[in-house]
MOPAC internal coordinates of N, CA, C and O (Angstrom, degrees):
PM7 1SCF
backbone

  N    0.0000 0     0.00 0     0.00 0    0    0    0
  C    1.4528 1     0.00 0     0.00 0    1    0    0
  C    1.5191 1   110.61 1     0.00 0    2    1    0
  O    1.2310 1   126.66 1   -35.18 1    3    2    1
  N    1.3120 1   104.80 1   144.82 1    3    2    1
  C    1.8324 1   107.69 1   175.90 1    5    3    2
  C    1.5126 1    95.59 1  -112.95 1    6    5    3
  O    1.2310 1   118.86 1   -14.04 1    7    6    5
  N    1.1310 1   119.78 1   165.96 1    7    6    5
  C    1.3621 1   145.88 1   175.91 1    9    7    6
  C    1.5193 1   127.10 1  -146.67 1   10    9    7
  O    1.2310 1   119.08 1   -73.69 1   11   10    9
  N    0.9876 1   119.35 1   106.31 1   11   10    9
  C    1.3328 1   150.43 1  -141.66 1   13   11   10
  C    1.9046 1   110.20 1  -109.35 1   14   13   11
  O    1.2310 1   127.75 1   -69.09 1   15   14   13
  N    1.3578 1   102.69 1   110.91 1   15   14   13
  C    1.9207 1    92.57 1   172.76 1   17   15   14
  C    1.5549 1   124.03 1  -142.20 1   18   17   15
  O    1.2310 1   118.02 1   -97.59 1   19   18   17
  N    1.2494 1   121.38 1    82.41 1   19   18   17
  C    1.2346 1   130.66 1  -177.28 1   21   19   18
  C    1.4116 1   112.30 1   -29.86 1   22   21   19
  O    1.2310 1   107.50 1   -18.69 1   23   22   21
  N    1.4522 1   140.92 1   161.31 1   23   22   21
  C    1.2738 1   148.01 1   136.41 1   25   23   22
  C    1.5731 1   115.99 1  -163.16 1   26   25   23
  O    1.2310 1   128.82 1   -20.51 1   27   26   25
  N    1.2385 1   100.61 1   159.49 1   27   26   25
  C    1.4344 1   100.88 1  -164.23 1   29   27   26
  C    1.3431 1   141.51 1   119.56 1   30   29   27
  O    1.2310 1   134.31 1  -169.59 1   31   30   29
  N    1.4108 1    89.93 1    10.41 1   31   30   29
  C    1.7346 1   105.26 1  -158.96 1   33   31   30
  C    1.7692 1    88.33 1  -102.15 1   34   33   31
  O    1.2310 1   115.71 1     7.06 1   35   34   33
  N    1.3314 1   125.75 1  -172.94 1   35   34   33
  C    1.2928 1   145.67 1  -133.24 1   37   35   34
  C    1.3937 1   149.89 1   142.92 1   38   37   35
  O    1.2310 1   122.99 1    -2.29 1   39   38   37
  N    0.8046 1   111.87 1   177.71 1   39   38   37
  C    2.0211 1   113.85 1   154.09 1   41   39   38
  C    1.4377 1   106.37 1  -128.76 1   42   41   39
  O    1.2310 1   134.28 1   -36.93 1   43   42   41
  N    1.5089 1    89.99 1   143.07 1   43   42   41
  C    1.1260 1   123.49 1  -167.61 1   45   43   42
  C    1.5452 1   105.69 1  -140.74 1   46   45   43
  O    1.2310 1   125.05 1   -51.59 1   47   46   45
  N    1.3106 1   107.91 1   128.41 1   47   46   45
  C    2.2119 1   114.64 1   156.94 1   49   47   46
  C    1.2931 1   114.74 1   -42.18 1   50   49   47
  O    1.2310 1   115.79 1   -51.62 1   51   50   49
  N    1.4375 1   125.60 1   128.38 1   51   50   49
  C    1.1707 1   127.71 1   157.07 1   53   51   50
  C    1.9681 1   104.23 1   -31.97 1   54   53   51
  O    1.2310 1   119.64 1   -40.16 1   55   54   53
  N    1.2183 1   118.29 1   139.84 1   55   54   53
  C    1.1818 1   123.83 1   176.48 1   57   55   54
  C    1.7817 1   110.18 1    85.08 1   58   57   55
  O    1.2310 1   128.29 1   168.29 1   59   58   57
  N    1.2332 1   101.65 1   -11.71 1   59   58   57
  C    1.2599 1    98.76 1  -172.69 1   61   59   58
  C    1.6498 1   122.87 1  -106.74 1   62   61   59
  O    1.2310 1   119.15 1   -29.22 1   63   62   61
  N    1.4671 1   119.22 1   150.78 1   63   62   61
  C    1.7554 1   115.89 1  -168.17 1   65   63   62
  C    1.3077 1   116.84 1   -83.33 1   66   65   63
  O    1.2310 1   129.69 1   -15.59 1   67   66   65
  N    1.5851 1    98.92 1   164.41 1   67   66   65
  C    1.8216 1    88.41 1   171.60 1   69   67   66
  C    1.5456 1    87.72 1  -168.82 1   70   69   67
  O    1.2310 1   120.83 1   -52.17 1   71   70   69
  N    1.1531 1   116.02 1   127.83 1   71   70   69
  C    1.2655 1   146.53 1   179.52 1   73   71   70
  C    1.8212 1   118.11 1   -65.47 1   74   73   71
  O    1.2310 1   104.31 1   -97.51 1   75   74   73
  N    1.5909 1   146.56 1    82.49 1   75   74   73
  C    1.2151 1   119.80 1   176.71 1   77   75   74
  C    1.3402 1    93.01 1  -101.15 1   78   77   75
  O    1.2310 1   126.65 1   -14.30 1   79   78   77
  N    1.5281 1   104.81 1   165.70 1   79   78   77
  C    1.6341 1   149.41 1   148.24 1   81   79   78
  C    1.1012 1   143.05 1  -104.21 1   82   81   79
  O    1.2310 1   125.34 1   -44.24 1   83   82   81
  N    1.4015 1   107.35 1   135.76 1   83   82   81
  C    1.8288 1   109.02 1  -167.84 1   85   83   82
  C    1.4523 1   101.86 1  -124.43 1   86   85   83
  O    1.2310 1   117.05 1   -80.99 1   87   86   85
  N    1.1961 1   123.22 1    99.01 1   87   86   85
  C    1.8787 1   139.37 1   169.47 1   89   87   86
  C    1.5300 1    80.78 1   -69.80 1   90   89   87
  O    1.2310 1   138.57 1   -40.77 1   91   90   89
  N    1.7874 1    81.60 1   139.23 1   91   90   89
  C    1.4956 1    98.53 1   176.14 1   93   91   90
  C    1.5885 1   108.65 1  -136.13 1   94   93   91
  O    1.2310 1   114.51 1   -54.33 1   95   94   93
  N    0.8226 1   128.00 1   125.67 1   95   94   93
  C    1.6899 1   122.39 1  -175.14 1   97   95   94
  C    1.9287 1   107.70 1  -150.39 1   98   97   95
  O    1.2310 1   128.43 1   -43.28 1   99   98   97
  N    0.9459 1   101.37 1   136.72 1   99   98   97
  C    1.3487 1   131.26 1  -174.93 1  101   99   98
  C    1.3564 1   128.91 1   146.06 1  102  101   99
  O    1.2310 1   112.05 1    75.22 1  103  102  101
  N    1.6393 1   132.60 1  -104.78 1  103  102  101
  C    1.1489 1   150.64 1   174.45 1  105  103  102
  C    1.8075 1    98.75 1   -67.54 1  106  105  103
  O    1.2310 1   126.37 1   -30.32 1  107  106  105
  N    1.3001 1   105.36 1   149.68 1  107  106  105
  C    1.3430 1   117.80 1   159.84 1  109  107  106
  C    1.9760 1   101.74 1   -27.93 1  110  109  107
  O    1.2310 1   126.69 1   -56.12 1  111  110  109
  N    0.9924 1   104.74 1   123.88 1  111  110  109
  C    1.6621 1   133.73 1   166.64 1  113  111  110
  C    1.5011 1   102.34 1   -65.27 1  114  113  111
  O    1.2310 1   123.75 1   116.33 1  115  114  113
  N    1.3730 1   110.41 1   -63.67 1  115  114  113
  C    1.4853 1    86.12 1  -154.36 1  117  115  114
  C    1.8645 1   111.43 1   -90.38 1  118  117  115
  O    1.2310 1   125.92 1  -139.13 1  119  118  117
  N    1.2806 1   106.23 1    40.87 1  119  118  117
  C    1.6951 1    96.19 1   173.59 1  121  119  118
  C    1.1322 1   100.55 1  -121.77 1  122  121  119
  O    1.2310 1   112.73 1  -151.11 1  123  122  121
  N    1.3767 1   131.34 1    28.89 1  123  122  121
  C    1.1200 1   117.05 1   170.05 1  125  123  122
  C    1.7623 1   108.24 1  -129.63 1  126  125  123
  O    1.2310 1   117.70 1    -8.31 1  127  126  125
  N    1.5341 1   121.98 1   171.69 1  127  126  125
  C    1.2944 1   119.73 1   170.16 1  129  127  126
  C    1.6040 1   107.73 1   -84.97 1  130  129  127
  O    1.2310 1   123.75 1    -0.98 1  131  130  129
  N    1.3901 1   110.41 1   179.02 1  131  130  129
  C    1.2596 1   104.50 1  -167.52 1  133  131  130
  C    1.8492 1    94.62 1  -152.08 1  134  133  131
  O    1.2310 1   124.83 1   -50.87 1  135  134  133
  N    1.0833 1   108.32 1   129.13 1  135  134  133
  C    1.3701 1   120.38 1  -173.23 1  137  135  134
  C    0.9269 1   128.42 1  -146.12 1  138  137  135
  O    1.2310 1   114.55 1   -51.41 1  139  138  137
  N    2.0081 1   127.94 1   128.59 1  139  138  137
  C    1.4599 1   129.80 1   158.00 1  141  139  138
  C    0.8818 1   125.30 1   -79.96 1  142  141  139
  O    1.2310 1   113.82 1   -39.17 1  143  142  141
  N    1.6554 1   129.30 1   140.83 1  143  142  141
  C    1.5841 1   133.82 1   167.85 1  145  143  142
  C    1.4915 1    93.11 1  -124.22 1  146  145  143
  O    1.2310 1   128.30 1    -1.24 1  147  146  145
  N    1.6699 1   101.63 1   178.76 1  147  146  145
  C    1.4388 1   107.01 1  -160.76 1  149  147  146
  C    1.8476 1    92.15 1  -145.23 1  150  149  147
  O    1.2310 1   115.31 1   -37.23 1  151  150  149
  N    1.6809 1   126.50 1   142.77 1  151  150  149
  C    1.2305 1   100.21 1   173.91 1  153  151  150
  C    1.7336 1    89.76 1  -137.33 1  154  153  151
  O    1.2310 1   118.91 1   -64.62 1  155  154  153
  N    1.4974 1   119.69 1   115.38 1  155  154  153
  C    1.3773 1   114.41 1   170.98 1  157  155  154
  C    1.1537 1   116.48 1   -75.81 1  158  157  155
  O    1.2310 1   112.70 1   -15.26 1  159  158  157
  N    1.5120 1   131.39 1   164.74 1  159  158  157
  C    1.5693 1   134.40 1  -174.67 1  161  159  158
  C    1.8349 1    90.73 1   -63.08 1  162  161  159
  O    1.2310 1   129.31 1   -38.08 1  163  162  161
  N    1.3132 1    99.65 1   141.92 1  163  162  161
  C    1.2097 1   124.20 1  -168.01 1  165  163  162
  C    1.0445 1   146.67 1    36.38 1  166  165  163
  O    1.2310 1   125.85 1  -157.65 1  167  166  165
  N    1.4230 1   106.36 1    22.35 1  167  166  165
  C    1.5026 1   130.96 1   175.48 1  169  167  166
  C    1.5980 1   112.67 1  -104.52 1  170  169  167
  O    1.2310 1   127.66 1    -4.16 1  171  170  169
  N    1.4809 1   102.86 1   175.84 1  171  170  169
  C    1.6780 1    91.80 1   179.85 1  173  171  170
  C    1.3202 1    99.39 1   -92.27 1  174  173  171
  O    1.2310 1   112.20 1     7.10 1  175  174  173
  N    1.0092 1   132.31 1  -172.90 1  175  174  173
  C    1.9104 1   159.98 1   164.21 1  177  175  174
  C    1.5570 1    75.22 1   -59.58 1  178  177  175
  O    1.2310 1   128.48 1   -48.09 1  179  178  177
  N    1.6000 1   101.27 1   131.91 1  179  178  177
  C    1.5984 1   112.39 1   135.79 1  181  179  178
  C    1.3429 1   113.73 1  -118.84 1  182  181  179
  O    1.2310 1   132.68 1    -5.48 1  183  182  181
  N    1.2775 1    93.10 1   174.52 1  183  182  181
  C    1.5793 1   102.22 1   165.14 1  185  183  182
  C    1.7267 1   121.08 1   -98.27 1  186  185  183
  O    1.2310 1   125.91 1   -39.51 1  187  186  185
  N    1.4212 1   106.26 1   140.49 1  187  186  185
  C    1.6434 1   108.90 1  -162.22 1  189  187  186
  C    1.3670 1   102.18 1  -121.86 1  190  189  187
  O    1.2310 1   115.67 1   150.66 1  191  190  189
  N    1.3111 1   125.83 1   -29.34 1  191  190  189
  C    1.9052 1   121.51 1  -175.07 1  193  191  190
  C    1.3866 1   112.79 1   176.62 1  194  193  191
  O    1.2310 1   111.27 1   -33.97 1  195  194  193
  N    1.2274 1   134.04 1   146.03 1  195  194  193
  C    1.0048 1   146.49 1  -161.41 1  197  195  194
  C    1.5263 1   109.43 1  -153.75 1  198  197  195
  O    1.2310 1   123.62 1   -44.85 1  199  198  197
  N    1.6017 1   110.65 1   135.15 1  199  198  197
  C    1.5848 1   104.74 1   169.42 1  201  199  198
  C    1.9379 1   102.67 1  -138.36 1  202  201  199
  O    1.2310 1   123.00 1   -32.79 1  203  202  201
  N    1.2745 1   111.86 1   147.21 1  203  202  201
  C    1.3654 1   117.56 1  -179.95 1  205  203  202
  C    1.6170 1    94.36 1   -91.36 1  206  205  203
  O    1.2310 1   136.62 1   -55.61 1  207  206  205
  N    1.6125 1    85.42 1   124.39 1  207  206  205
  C    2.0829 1   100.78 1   167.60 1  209  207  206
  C    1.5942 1   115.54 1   -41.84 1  210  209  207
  O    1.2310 1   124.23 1   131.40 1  211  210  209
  N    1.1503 1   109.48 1   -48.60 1  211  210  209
  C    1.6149 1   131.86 1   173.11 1  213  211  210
  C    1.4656 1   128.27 1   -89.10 1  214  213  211
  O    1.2310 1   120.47 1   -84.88 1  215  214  213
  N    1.3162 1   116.70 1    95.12 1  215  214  213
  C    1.1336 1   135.36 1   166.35 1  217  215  214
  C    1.8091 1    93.28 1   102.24 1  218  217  215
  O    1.2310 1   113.88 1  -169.95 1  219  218  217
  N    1.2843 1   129.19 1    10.05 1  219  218  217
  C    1.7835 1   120.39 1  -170.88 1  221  219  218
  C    1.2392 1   125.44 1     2.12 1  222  221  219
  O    1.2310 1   132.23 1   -88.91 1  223  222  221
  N    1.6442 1    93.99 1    91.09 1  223  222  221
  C    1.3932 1   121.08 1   164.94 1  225  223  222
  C    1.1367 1    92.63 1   -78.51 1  226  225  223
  O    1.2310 1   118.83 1    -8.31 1  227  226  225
  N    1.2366 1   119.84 1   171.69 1  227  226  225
  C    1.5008 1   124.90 1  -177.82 1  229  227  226
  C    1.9770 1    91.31 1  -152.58 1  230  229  227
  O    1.2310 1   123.60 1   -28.34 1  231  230  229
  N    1.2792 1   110.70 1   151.66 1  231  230  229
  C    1.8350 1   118.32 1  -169.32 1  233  231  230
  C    1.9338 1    79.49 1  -158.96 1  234  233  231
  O    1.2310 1   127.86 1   -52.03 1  235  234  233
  N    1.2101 1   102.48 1   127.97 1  235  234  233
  C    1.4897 1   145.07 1   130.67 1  237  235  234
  C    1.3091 1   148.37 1   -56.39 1  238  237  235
  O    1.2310 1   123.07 1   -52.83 1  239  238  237
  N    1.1436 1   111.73 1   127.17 1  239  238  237
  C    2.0528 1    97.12 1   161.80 1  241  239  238
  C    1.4599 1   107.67 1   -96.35 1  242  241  239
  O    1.2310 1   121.14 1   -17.32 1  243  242  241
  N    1.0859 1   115.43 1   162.68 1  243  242  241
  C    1.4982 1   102.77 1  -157.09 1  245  243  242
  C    1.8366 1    92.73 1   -88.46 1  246  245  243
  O    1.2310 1   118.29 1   167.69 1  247  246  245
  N    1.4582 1   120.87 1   -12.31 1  247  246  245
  C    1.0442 1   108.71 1  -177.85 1  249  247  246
  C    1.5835 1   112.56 1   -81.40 1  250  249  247
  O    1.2310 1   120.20 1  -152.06 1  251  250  249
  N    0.9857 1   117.22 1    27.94 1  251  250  249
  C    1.5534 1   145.36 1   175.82 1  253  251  250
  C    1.3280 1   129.32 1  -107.95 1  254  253  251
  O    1.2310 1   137.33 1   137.11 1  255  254  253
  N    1.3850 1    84.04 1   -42.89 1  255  254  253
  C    2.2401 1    97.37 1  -151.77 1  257  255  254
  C    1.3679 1    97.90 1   -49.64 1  258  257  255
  O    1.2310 1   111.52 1   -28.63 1  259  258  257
  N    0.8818 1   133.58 1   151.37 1  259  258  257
  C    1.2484 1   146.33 1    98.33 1  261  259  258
  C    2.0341 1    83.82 1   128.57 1  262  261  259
  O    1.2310 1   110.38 1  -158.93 1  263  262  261
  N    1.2534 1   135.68 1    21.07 1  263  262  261
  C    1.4195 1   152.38 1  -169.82 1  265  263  262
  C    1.1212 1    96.98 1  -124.28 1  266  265  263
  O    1.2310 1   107.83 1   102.64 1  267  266  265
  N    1.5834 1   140.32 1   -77.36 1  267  266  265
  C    0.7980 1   119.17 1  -147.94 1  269  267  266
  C    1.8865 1    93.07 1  -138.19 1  270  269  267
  O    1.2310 1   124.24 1   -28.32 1  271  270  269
  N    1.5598 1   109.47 1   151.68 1  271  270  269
  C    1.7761 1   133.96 1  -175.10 1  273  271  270
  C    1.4507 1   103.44 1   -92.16 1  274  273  271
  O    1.2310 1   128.42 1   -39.81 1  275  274  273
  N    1.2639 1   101.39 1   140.19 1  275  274  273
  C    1.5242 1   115.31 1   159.01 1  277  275  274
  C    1.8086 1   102.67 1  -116.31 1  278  277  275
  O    1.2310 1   130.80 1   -48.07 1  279  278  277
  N    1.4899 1    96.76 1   131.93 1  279  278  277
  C    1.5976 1   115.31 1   164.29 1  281  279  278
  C    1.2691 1   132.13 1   -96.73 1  282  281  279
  O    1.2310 1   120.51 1     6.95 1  283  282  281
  N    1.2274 1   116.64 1  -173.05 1  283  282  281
  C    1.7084 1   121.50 1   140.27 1  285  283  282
  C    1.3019 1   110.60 1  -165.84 1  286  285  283
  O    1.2310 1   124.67 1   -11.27 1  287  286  285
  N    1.2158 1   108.64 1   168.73 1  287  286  285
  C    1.4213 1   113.26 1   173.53 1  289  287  286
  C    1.6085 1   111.80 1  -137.73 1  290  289  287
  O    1.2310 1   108.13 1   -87.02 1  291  290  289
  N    1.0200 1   139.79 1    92.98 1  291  290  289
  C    1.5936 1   148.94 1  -144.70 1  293  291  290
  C    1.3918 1    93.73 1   -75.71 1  294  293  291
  O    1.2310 1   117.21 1   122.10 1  295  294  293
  N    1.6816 1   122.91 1   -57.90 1  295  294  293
  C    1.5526 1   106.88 1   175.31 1  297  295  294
  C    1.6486 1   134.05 1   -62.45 1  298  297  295
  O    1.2310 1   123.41 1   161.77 1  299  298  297
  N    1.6355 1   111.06 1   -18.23 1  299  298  297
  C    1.1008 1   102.90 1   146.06 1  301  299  298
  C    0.8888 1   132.33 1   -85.73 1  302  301  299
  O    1.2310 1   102.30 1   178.60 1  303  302  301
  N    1.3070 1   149.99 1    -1.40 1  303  302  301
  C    1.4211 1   164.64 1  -139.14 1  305  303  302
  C    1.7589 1   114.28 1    11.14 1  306  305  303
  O    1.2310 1   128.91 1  -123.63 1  307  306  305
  N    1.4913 1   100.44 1    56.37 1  307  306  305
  C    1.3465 1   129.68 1  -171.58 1  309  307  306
  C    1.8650 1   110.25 1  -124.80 1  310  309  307
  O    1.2310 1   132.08 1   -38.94 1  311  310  309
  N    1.6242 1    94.27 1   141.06 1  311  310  309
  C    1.7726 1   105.80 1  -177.00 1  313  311  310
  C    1.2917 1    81.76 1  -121.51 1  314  313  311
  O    1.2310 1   126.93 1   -24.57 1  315  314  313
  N    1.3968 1   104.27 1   155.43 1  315  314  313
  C    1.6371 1   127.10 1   169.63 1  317  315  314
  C    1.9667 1    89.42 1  -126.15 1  318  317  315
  O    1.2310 1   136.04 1   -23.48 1  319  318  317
  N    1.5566 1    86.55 1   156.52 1  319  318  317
  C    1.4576 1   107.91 1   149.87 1  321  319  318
  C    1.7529 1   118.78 1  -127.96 1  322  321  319
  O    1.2310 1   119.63 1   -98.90 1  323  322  321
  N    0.9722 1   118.30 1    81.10 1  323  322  321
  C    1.3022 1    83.63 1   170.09 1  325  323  322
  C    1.3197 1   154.33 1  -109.81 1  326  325  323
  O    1.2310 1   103.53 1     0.80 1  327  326  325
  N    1.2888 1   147.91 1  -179.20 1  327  326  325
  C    1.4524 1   113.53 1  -123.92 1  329  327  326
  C    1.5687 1    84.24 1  -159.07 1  330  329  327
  O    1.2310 1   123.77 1   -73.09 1  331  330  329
  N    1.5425 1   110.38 1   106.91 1  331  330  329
  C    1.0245 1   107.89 1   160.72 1  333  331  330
  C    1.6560 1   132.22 1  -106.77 1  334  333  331
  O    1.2310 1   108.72 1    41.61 1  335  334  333
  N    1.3371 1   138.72 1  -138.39 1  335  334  333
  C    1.2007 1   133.08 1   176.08 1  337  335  334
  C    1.4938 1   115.89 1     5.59 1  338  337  335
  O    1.2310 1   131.44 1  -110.32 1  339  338  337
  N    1.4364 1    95.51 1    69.68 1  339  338  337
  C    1.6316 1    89.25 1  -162.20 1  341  339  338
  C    1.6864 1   100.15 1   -85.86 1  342  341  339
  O    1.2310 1   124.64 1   -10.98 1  343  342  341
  N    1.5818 1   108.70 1   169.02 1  343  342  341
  C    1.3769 1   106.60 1   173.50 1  345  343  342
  C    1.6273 1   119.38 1  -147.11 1  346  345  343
  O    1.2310 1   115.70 1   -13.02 1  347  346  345
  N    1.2428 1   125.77 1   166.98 1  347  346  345
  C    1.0719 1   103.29 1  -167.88 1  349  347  346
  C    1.6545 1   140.12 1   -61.33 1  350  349  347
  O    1.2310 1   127.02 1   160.92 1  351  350  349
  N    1.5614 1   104.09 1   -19.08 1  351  350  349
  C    1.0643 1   119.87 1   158.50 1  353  351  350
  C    1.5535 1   116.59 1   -39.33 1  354  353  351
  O    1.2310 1   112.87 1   133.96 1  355  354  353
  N    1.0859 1   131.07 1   -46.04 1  355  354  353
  C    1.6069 1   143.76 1  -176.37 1  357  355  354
  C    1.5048 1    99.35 1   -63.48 1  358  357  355
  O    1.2310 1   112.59 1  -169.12 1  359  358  357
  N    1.1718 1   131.59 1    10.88 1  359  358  357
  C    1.7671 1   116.30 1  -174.18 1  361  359  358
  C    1.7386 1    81.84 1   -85.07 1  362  361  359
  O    1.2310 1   138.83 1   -49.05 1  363  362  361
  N    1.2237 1    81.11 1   130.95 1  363  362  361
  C    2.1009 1    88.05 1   159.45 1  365  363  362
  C    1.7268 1    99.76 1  -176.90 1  366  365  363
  O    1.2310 1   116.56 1     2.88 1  367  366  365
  N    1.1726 1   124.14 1  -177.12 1  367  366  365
  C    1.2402 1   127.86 1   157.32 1  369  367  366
  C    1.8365 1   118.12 1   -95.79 1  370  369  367
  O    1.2310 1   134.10 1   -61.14 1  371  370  369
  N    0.8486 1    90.35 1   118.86 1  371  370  369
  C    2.0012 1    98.43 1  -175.91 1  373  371  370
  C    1.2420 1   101.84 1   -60.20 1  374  373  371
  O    1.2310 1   131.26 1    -9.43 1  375  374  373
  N    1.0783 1    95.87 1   170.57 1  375  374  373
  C    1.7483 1   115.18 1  -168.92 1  377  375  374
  C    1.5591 1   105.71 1  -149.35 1  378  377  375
  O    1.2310 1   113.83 1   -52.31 1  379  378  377
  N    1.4297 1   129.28 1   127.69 1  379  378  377
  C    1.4747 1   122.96 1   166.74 1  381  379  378
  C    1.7064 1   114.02 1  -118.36 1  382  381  379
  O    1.2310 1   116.82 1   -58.18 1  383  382  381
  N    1.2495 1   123.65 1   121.82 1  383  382  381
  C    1.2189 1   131.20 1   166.59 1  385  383  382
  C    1.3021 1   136.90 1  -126.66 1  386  385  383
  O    1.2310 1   123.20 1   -33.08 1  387  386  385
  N    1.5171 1   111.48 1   146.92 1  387  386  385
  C    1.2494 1   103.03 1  -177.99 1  389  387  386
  C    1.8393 1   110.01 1  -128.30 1  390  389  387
  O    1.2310 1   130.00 1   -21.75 1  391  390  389
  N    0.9982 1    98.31 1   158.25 1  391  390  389
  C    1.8593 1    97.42 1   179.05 1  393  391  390
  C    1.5739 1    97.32 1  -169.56 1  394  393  391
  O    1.2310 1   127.10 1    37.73 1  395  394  393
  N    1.4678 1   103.94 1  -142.27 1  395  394  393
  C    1.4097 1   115.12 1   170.61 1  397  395  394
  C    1.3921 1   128.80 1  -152.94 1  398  397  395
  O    1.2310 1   127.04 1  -110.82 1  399  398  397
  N    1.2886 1   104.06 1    69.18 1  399  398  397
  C    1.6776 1   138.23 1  -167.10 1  401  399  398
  C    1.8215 1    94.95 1   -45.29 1  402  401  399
  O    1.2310 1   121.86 1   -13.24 1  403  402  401
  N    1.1506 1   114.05 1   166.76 1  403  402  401
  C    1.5862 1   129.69 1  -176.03 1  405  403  402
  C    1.7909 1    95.38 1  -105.83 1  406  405  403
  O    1.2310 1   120.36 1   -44.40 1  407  406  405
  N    1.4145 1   116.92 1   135.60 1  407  406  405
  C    1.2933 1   117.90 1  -171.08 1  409  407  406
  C    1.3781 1   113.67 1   -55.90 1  410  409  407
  O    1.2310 1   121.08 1   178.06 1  411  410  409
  N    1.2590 1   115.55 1    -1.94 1  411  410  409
  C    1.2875 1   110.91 1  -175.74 1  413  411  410
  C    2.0310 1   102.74 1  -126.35 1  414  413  411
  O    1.2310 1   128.46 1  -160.91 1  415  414  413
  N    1.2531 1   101.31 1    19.09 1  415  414  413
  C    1.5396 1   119.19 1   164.95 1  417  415  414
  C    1.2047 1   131.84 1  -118.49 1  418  417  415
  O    1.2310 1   115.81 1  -169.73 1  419  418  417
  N    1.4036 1   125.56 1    10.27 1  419  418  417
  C    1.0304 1   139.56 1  -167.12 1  421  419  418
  C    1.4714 1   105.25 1   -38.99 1  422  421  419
  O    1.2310 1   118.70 1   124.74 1  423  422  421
  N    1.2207 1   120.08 1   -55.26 1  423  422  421
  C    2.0317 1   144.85 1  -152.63 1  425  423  422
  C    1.2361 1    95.31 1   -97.70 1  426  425  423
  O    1.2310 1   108.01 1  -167.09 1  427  426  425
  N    1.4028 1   140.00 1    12.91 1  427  426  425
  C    1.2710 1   132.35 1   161.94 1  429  427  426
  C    1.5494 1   117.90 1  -101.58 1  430  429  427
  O    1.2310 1   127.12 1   -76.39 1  431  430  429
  N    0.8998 1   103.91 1   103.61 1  431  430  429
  C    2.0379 1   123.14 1   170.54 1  433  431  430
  C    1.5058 1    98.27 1   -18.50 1  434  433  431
  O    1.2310 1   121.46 1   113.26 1  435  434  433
  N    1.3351 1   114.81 1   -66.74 1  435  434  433
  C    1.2245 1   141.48 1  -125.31 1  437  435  434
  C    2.3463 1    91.26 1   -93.01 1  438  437  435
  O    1.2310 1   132.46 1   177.10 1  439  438  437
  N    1.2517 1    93.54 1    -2.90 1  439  438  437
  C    1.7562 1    94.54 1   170.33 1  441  439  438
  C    0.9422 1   104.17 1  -121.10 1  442  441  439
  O    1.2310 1   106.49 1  -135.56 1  443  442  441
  N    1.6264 1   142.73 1    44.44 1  443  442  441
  C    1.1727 1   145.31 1   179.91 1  445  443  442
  C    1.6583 1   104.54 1  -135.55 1  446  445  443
  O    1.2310 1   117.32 1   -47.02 1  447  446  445
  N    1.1474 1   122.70 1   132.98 1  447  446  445
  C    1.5874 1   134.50 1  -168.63 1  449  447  446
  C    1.3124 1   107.40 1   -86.62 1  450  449  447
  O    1.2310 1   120.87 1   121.89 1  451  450  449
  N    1.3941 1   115.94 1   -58.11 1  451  450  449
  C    1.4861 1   109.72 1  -164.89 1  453  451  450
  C    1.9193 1    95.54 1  -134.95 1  454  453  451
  O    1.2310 1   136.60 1   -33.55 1  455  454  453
  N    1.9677 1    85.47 1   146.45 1  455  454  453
  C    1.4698 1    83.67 1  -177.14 1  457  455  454
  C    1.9413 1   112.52 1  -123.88 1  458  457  455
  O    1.2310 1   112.46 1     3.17 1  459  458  457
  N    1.0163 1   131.83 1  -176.83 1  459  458  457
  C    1.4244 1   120.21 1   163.58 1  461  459  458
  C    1.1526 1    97.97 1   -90.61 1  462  461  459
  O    1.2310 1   132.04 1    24.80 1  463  462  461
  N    1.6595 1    94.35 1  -155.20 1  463  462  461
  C    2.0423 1   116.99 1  -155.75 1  465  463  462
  C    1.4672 1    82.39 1  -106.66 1  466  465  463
  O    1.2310 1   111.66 1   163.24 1  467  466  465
  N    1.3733 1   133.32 1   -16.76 1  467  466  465
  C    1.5121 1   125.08 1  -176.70 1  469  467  466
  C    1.9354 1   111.73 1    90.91 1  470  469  467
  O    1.2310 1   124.50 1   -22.23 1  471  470  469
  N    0.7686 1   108.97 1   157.77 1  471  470  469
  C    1.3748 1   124.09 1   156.92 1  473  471  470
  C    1.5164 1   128.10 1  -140.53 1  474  473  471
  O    1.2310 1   122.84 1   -38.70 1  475  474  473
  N    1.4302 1   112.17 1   141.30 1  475  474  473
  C    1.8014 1   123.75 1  -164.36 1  477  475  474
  C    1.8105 1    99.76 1   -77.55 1  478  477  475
  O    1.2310 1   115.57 1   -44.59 1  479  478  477
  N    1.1240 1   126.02 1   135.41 1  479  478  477
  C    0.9423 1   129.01 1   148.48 1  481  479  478
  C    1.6910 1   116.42 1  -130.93 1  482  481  479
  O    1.2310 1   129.70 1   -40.99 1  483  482  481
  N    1.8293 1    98.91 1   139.01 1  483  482  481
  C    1.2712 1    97.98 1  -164.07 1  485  483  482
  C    1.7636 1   114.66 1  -118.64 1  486  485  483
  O    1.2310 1   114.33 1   -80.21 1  487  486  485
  N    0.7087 1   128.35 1    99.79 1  487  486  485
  C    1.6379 1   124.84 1  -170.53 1  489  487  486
  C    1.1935 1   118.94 1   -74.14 1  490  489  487
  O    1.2310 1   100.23 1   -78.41 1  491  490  489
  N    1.4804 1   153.42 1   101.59 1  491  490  489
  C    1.1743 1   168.87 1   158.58 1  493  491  490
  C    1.3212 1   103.67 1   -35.45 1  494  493  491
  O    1.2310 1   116.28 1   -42.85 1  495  494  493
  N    1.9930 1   124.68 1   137.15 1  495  494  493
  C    1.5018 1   106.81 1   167.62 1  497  495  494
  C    1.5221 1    93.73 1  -107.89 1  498  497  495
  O    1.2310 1   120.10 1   180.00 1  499  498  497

């Protein structure tokens, strides 16, 4: 079993950063991928970033790229996102997961095993 705990979420100014974290504890950390999705009120879950434990590839949504980083830190067995030039579009509640997606599945929800409780982040315009 993995166990999963977001924090870090908030409000934040349009334009402005905010740092989340995903504590990870259970099974060995680093054999698995590790991934954020995002789900705004009445939208579906997307997918927002993803990094492989092994060798950190890192995958994007493009409504992301180049805004906001995905990390890790293997001795803590901790993911960051962080999130800059944020905008209001970005209000959703985060999501952190981990499983073991197919390299060419990274952005699919649905190849990920275990998820957190999420955290709200809210962007001000």
């Amino acid at each position: 079993q993995v166990q999963l705990v977001e924090s870090g979420g908030g409000l934040v100014q349009a334009g402005g950063s905010l740092r989340l974290s995903c504590a990870a504890s259970g099974r060995p950390f680093s054999s698995y991928a590790m991934g954020w999705f995002r789900q705004a009120p009445g939208k579906e879950r997307e997918f927002v970033a993803a990094i492989r434990r092994s060798g950190g590839s890192k995958y994007y949504a493009d409504s992301v790229k180049d805004r906001f980083t995905i990390s890790g830190d293997n001795a803590k067995n901790t993911v960051y996102l962080q999130m800059n030039s944020a905008k209001p579009e970005d209000t959703a509640v985060y999501y952190c997961a981990a499983g073991s997606p197919g390299l060419f599945s990274m952005n699919r929800g649905g190849e990920y095993d275990y998820w957190g409780q999420g955290t709200q982040v809210t962007v001000s315009s």
